[in-house]
C-alpha positions as CSV (number, residue, x, y, z in Angstrom):
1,X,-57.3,26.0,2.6
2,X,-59.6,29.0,3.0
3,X,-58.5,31.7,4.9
4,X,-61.7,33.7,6.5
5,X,-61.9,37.9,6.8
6,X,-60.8,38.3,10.0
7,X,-57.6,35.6,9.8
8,X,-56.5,37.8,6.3
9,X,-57.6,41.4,8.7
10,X,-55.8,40.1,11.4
11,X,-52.5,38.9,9.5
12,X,-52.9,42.5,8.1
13,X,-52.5,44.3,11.1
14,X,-49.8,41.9,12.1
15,X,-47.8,43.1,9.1
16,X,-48.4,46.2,9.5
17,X,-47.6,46.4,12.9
18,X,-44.2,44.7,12.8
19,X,-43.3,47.2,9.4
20,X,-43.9,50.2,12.1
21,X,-41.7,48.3,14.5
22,X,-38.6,47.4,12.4
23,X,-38.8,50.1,10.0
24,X,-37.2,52.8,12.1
25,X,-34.3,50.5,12.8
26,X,-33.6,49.1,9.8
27,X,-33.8,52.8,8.3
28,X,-31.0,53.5,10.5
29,X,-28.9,50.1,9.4
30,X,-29.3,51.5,5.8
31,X,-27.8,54.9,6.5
32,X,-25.0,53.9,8.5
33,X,-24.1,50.6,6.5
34,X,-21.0,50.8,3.9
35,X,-21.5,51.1,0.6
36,X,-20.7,47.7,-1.5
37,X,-17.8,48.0,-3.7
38,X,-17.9,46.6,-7.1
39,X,-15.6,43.5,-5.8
40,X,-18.3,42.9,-3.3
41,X,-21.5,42.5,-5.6
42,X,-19.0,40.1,-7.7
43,X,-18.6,38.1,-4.8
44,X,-22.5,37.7,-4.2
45,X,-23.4,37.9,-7.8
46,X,-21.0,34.9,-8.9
47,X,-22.4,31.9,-6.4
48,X,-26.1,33.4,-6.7
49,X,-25.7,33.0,-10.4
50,X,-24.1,29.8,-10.2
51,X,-26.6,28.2,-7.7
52,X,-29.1,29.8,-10.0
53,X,-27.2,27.6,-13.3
54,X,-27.6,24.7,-10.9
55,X,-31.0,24.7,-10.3
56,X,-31.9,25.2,-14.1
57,X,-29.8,22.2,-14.6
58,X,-31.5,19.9,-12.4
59,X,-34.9,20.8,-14.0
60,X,-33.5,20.4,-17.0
61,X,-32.3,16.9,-16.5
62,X,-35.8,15.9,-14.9
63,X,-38.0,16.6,-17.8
């Protein structure tokens, strides 16, 4: 599927737009959030790393 100049300008814009919009408040969600404790990125890092284990698996057993 081709995509024409204006459709890719347009999207563009559109990207652009919505950075301007939610950039101020997510700025502000950064500099008031807690900082993540080493406990916390275990708790994230452990699933993610497991689901990621997981996935290499089931390729793994297709080929």
């Amino acid at each position: 599927m081709m995509v024409s100049v204006w459709e890719a300008l347009l999207l563009g814009v559109l990207v652009l737009l919505l950075l301007f919009w939610f950039g101020p408040g997510v700025r502000a969600a950064m500099r008031n959030s807690r900082r993540g404790t080493a406990e916390d990125w275990r708790g994230v890092l452990l699933p993610l790393g497991l689901v990621v284990l997981f996935v290499i698996l089931l390729i793994a057993s297709v080929r």
